[in-house]
N, C-alpha and C positions, 0 to 999 in steps of 0.2 A: 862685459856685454855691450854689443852696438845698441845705438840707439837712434831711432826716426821721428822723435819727438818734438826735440827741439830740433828746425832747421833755419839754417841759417839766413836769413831774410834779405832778397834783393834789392827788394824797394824795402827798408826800413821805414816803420810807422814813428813818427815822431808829436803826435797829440793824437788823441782819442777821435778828435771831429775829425779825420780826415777818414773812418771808417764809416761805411753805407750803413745809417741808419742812428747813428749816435749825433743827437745833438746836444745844446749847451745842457736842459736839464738832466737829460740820463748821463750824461759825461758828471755833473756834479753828481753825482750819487756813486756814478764808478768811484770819484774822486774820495767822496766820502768814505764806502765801504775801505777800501783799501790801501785808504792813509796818502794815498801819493798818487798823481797821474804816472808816474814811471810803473806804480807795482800794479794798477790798473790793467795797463799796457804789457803787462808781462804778461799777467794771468791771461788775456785774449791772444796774443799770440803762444804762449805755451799750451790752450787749449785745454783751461783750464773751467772746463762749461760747470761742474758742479761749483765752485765759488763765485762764478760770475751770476747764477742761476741763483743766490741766496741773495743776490743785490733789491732792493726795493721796486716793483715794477718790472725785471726784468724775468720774462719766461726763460723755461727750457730748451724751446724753439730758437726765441731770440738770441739764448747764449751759442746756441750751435750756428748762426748764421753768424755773429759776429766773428769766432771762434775760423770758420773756414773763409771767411771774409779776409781776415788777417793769413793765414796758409795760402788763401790765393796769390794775396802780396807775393806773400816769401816763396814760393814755387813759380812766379810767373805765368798761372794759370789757373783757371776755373776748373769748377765742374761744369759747367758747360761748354767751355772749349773743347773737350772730346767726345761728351756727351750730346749728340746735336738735334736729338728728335725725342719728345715725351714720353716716347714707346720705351726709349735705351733707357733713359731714364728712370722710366718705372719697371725697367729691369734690376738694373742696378737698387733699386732702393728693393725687391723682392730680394737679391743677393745679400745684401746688405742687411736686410731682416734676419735671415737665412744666418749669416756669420754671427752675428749680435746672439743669436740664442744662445753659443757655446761661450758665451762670457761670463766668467763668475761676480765681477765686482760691476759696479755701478760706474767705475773711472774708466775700464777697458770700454761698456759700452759705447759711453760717451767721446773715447778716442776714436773708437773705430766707425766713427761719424765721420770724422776728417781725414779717413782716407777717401781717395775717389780713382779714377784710373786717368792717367796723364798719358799726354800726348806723344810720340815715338820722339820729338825733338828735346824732351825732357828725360830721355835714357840713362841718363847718370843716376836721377831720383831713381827712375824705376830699378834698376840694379841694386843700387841701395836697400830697399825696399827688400830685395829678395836676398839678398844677403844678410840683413836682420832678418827676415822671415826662418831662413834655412838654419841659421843658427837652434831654433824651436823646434822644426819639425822631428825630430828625434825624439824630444821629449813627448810628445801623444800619445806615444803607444809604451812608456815609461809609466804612466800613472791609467789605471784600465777606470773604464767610465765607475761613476758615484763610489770609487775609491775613497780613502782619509782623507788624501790629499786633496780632492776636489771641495770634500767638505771644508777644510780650514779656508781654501782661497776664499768661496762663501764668507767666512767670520772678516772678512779683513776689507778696510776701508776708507773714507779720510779720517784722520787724526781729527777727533773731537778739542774744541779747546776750551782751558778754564774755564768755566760758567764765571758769568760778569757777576753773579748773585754772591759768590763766593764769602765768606763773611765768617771767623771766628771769631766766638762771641765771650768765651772763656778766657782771653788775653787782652791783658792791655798796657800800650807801653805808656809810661809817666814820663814826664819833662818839667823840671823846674828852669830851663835855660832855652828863651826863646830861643836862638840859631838853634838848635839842639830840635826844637820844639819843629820850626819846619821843613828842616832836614826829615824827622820821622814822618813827618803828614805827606811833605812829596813822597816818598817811598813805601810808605806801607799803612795810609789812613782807608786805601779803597780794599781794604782789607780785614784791619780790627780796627780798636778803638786806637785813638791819641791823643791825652789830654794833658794840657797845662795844669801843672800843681802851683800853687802858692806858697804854700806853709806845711809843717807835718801833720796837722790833722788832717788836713783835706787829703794828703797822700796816704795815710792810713786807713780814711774814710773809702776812698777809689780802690786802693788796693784790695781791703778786706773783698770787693765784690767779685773777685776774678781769680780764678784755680790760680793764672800764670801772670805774673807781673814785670813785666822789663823796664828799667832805665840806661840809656846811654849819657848821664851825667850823673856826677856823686853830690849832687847836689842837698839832698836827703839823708846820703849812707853814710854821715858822720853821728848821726842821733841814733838812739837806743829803740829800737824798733821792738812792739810786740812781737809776741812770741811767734805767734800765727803766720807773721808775713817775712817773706824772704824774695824781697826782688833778684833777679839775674840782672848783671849787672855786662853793661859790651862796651869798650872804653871807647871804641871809633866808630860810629856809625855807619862812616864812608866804606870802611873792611866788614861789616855784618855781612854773611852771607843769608841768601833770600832762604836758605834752609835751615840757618839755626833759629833766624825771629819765625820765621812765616813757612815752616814744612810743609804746611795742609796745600799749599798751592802746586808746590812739586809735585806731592803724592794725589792731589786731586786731576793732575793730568795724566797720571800713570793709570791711575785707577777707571777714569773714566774710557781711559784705551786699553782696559787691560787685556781684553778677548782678543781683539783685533789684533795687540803687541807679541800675545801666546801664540795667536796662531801663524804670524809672522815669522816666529822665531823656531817654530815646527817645520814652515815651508824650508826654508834657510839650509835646516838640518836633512830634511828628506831631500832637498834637490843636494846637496851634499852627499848624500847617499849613492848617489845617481850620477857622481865625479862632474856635476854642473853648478862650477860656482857662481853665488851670486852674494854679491856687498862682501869684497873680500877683505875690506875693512873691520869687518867683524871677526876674528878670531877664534878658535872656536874656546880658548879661555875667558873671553868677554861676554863669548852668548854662556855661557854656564855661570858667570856671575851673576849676568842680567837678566838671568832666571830664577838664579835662587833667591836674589831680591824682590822678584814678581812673585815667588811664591810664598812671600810673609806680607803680604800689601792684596787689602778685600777690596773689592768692588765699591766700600762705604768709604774707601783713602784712609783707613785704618788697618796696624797693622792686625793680619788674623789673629786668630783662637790656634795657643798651640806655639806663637812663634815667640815668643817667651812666657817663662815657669811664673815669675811673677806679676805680670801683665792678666794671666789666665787667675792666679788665687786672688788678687785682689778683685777682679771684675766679678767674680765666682762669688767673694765675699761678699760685695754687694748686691749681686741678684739674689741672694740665699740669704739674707741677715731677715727679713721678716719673716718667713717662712719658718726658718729655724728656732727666728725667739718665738714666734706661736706655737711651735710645735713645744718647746723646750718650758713653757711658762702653764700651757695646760697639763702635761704630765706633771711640772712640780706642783699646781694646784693640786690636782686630784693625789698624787702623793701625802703630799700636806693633811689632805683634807681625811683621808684614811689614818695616817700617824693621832690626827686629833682626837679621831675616833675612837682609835683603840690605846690610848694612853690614859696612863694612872699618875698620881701624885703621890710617890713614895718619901715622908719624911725622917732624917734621919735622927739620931737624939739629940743633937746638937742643936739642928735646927725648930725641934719641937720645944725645946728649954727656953730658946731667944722666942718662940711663937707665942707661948706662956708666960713670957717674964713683961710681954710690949717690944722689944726691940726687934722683933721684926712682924712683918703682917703677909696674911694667905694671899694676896696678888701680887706682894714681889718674888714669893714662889712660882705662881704662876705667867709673872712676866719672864722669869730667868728661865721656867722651861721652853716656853713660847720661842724666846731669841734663839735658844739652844737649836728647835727644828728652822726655824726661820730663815738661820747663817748656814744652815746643813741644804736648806733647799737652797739657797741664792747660789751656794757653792756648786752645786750639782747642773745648775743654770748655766753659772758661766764657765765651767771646765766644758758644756758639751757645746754652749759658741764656740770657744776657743778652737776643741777640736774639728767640727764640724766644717767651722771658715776658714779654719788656717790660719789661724791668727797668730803675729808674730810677737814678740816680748812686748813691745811698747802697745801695741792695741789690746793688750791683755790687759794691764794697766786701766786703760781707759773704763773696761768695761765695770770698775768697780761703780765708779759714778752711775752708773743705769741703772741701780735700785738702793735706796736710801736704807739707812743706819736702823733707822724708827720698823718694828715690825709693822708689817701692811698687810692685811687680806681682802681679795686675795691677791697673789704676787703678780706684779705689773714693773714695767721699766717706765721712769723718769723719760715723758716725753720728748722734753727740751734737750735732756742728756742724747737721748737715742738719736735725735737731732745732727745734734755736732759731732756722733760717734760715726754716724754715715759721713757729713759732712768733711771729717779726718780723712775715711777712706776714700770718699771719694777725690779727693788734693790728691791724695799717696798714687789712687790711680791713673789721676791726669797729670803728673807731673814724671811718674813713672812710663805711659804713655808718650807723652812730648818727647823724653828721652831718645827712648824707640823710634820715634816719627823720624826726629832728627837725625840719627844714621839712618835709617832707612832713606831720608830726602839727601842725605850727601851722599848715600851712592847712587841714585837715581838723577842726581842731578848730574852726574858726568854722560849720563845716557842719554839724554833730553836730546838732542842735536844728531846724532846718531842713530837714535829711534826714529825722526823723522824719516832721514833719509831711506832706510830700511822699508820700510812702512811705502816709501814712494818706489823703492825698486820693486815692490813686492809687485804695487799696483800693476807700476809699466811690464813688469813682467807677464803679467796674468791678461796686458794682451797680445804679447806674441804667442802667448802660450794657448790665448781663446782661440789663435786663428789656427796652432796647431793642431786644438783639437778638433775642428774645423775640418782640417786636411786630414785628419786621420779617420775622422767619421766615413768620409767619403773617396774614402786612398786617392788625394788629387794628390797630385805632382805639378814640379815648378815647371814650367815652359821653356824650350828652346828658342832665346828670340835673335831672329836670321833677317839680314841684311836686304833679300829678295821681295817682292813682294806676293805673298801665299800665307794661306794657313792650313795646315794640316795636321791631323791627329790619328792613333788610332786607341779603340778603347774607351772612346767617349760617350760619358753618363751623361743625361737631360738633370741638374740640381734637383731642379722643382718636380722631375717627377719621382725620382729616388726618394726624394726625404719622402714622399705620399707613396709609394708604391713599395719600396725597398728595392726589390730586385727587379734590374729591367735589362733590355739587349742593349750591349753595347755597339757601336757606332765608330766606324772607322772612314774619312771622307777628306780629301783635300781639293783646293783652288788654287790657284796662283804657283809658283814655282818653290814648290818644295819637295821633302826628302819622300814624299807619301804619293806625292802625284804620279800616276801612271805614262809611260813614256808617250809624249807626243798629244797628251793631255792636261797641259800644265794652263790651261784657258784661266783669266783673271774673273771675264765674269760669266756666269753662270746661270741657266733655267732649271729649278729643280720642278719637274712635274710627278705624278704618282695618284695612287689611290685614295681614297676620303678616308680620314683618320689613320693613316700609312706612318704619320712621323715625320713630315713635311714641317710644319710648325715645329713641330717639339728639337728638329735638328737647327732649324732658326735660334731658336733658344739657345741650344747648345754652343753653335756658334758664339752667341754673343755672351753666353757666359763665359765662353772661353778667351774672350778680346775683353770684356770687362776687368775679369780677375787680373788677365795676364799682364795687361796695362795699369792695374793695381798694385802688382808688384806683388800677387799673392799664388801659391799654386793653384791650379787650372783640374778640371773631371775628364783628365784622359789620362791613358797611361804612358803615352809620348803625342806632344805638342808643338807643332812649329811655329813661328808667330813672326812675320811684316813686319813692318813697320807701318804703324797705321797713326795717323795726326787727327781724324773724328771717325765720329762712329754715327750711321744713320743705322735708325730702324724704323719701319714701317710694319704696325700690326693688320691685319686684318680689318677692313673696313665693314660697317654695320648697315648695309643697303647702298641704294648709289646715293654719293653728294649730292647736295645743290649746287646751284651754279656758283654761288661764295664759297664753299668749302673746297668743291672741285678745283679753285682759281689760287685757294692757298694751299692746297698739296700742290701741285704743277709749280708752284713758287719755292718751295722746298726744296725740290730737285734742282735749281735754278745755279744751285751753289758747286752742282758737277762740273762747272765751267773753270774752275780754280782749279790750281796744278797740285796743290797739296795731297798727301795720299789719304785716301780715304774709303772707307768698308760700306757699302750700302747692302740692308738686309730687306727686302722686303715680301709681304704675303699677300698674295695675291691681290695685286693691288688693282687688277682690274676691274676691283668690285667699285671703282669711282666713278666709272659708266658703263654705258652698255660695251658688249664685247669686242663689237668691228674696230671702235674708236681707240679703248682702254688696248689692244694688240699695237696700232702705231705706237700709241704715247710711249708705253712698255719699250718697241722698238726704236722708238729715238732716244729713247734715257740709258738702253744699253749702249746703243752708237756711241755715244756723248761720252760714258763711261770706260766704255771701250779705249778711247783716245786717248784718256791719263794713263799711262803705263805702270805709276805705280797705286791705282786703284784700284776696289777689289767690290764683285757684287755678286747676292745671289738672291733671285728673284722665284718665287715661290710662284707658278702660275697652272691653271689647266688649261692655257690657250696657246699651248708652247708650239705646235704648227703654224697658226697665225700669226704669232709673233716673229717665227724666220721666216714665213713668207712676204713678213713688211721692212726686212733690216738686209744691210747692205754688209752686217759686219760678222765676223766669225763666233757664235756662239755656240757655246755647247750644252746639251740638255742633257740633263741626269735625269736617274728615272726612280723612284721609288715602288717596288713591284709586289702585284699580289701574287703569290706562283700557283694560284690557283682555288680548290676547295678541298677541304679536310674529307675523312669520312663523315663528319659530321654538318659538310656542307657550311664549316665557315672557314671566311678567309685566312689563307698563311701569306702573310706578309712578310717579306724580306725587308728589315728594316734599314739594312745599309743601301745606299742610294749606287746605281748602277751607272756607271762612267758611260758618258753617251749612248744613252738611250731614253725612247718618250717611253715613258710607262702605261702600262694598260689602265683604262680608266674602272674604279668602281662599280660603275654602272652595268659594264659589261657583264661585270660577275656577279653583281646583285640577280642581273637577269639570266644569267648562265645557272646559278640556285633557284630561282622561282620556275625555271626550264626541268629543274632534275627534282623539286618535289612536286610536281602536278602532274594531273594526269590530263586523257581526252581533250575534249574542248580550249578548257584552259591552257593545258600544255602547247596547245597549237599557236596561242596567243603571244605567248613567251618565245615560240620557236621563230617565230614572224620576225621578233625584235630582236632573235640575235642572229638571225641572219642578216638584218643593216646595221651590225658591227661591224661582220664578218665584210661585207660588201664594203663598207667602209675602209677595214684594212687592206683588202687587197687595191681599194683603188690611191691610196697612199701609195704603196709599195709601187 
């Protein structure tokens, strides 16, 4: 897959201060968060606004200004070098809104911040641009909206890392050989424990408090150790690998990305499906490894329930040993306690003769029957632990110690025993456990590196793929861009009003010299006049979302597109009453910049709302003239003064017309929304008053007829 992400930077940034708005203290803090002013510096020019955004003090705002600060470097141009007026501007940023919605992740949105539309002298980028783009467009209508697939891109995100909290508490490694001693503290003390031993009790004393004990010296393992403790012993420190001492670290990265990993490795498989490879580094024997290792590893970095037979009876054993002995110690009570009940003391002769004779007496009778039920319940106790937990040879064993020799009532387990009988299982669990952990973290640990990457193709993918879907929502297509200066389309959708309206008229219109232009019609600049709410504005729009995109390097809302060469973009919206004399003095300064040879789109609507009519018709007429004169400039002015305006200009203009064709049966307007090649359109008013004419009657009606008769007198004296 191409990529537009990283681009290769012209002016290379070589310190943080040399970009707009970073001084010494935020530069330390860059510095800080990211270990190095180089990895700083990467992260802002790679456009990397969500890690720059966790920095201390530093907004989301901020990060996206430094972010296109640095892309302005490496592209040799702003957003406002072809962006040149507030209006294009706040166009682009409604387009922009507009694309951001079909983004699944939080990184594509963020990217597609830092695209902007460049200037025709930067054509190579732009090409680029569409050439990664076109790569995607295929795939939009591959995946149909709130598909699976949309939902996984959803799950997937940056790579969370370690929590610095991290801390196993159940191991600790021992050292009796200082070098030994800070070798394990540099590497693995912000982890577990690592303590200096002295002597063997203190190492027996340390030891006994922890499931798992390591030494990397034998400093200790020549003396005769209690039974209980069994260090693991790693003879090089320097060869331990981080997943036989310290697994929980591996698996606590896998674990806390494990949704995001799943559904990564879904996407992988379906665009696979789809004959679209991506990370073809990944084989498809490595993603079914590094699946089935995801699916014995829980969300807690332990392995599941289920992913081994003894991992589950031991854990089993211990969640169920009280349960059990309560349940198992009140039946043999009440057993017990029924046996006493209904027992008799049968003696035989033998024993009535030594009763008789003194050699023996009536309570060692009835101590030997007593043991006799006593050893018969304790029996029936521990056959149904045994069976119940799963108890294997040697914790059967154990369990005789849980109830003493001496009859007791009623029957009860030896606290201190029951104690150390859990105590047992639970070693047996975490040590059987750790096992586990440890192949689970060596094969997870060759995927570390590899999962990143993934996880970042995923990202960047999901935003050529936002803006496919983007283009698909809206069937835009990539643009034809032509040498000449013109732009024409046909089939062109208004964005802003489709996403709100869905279905609207399409729109077919060109300027300048292109393939759409009618013969001997091929004028640069342009008066479009027409009726009130006709689509005057709304093809303003279209226009300049059509130069926005396409100088974006994204497809365009027509269904064939021509496209100039354009170096800036003016817009000019609609003014709110007329200027003052300051405001009026800084639009006429705006225009100022027609005098440059470079090529350039000027859109504006009806701008003579800056003064009154007589005046706002010259200025109009000298900024076409003026316009007029750069050959590769292109304009179209949105006016209802479009007589006035050729009767004060010396240069050839052409007026389009936007046309009501009249009234319905029901007396409202039918507009033709494509714009009519030289011709002034009838104005609104005409036929507002041509309707007030055909629904009244007498009197009134006379009144209405008065007024369209000095239309009517008006047109013919035009003509």
């Amino acid at each position: 897959m191409k990529s537009i992400l990283g681009v290769k930077t012209s002016q290379p940034l070589s310190s943080l201060r040399e970009i707009h708005g970073i001084g010494e203290r935020v530069a330390d803090r860059l510095i800080e968060h990211f270990g190095t002013e180089e990895a700083a510096l990467q992260a802002i020019c790679e456009g990397d606004i969500a890690s720059i955004s966790e920095v201390n003090g530093i907004s989301h705002n901020f990060a996206l200004s430094l972010a296109r600060y640095a892309r302005s470097r490496a592209e040799g141009c702003s957003i406002s070098d072809f962006l040149r007026t507030k209006e294009a501007l706040d166009i682009y940023s409604r387009l922009l809104e507009l694309i951001k919605s079909f983004a699944h992740t939080t990184h594509a949105r963020d990217k597609l911040n830092l695209f902007y539309p460049l200037p025709a002298s930067r054509m190579d980028l732009i090409q680029e641009r569409q050439a990664f783009v076109r790569e995607y467009l295929e795939l939009g209508n591959a995946f149909p909206e709130n598909s699976e697939f949309l939902k996984l891109l959803t799950r997937v995100s940056e790579l969370r890392p370690v929590p610095g909290n991290l801390r196993v508490r159940d191991r600790i490694i021992l050292c009796g050989d200082s070098k030994t001693l800070e070798a394990a503290r540099e590497k693995f003390q912000a982890f577990l424990s690592v303590q200096a031993v002295e002597n063997l009790s203190e190492f027996v004393d340390l030891a006994r408090g922890y499931s798992s004990v390591i030494v990397f010296d034998d400093t200790y393992l020549g003396f005769d150790l209690p039974e209980d403790i069994e260090p693991e012993y790693f003879r090089d420190i320097s060869r331990a690998e981080l997943w036989q001492v310290l697994p929980e670290k591996e698996l606590a990265f896998f674990a806390r990305n494990l949704d995001c990993i799943r559904a990564c490795l879904s996407i992988v498989s379906a665009l696979r499906s789809e004959n679209f490879e991506l990370f073809e580094e990944f084989s498809k024997e490595k993603l079914d490894i590094l699946e089935t290792a995801l699916s014995k590893l829980g969300e807690d970095g332990k392995p599941v329930e289920g992913f081994d037979p003894e991992l589950d009876r031991l854990g089993a054993a211990l969640q169920n040993l009280d349960p059990v002995l309560t349940s198992a110690l009140n039946e043999a009570n009440q057993h017990m306690n029924r046996t006493l009940e209904a027992s008799s003391l049968t003696l035989s002769g033998q024993e009535l003769v030594r009763l008789v004779s003194g050699g023996m007496e009536i309570k060692d009778l009835l101590t030997k029957e007593l043991n006799r039920i006593y050893k018969t319940e304790i029996g029936a106790i521990k056959e149904e632990l045994a069976e119940k937990l799963g108890l294997q040879k040697q914790e059967k064993l154990m369990l005789d110690s849980l109830f003493p020799d001496e009859v007791s009532y009623p029957l009860n387990a030896d606290q201190s025993q029951l104690r150390l009988f859990r105590q047992k299982l639970n070693n047996s669990l975490e040590k059987t456990r750790l096992v586990r952990k440890r192949e689970l973290a060596k094969t997870l640990s060759g995927f570390h590196q590899p999962v990143e990457k993934l996880v970042r193709k995923v990202l960047d993918f999901d935003l050529g793929f936002s803006i496919a879907c983007f283009s698909t929502e809206f069937q835009l297509n990539l643009p034809e861009l032509i040498p000449e200066a013109g732009i024409g389309f046909t089939g062109g959708e208004n964005l802003f009003l489709k996403a709100r309206y869905g279905e609207i008229d399409p729109i077919s219109y060109s300027i300048g010299k292109t393939g759409f232009s009618p013969a001997g019609l091929e004028n640069r600049v342009v008066l479009l006049s027409g009726v009130n709410s006709g689509g005057k504005t709304s093809l303003l729009e279209l226009l300049a979302q059509c130069v926005i995109l396409g100088y974006m390097g994204f497809p365009v809302p027509a269904k064939k597109l021509e496209l100039g060469p354009i170096e800036e973009f003016y817009y000019f919206g609609k003014s709110k009453g007329t200027l003052d004399a300051g405001a009026f003095e800084t639009t006429l300064k705006q225009f100022s910049v027609l005098s440059e040879a470079s090529e350039k789109l000027v859109l504006a609507d009806e701008l003579e709302s800056i003064t009154e009519p007589g005046a706002s018709a010259r200025i109009i007429a000298g900024i076409l003239e003026y316009l007029s004169r750069n050959e590769q400039s292109l304009g179209v002015f949105v006016s209802h003064l479009s007589e006035l305006i050729l009767e004060n200009t010396r240069t050839e203009v052409r007026v389009d017309g936007i046309e009501a064709d009249g009234l319905d049966s029901n007396l409202e307007l039918i507009v033709n929304r494509n714009p009519v090649y030289n011709r002034i359109a009838r104005s609104t008013p005409e036929l507002i008053v041509e309707r007030l004419f055909r629904k009244t009657t007498g009197k009134e009606q006379e009144f209405y007829s008065h007024l369209k008769d000095k239309f009517e007198t008006g047109s013919k004296a035009n003509l």
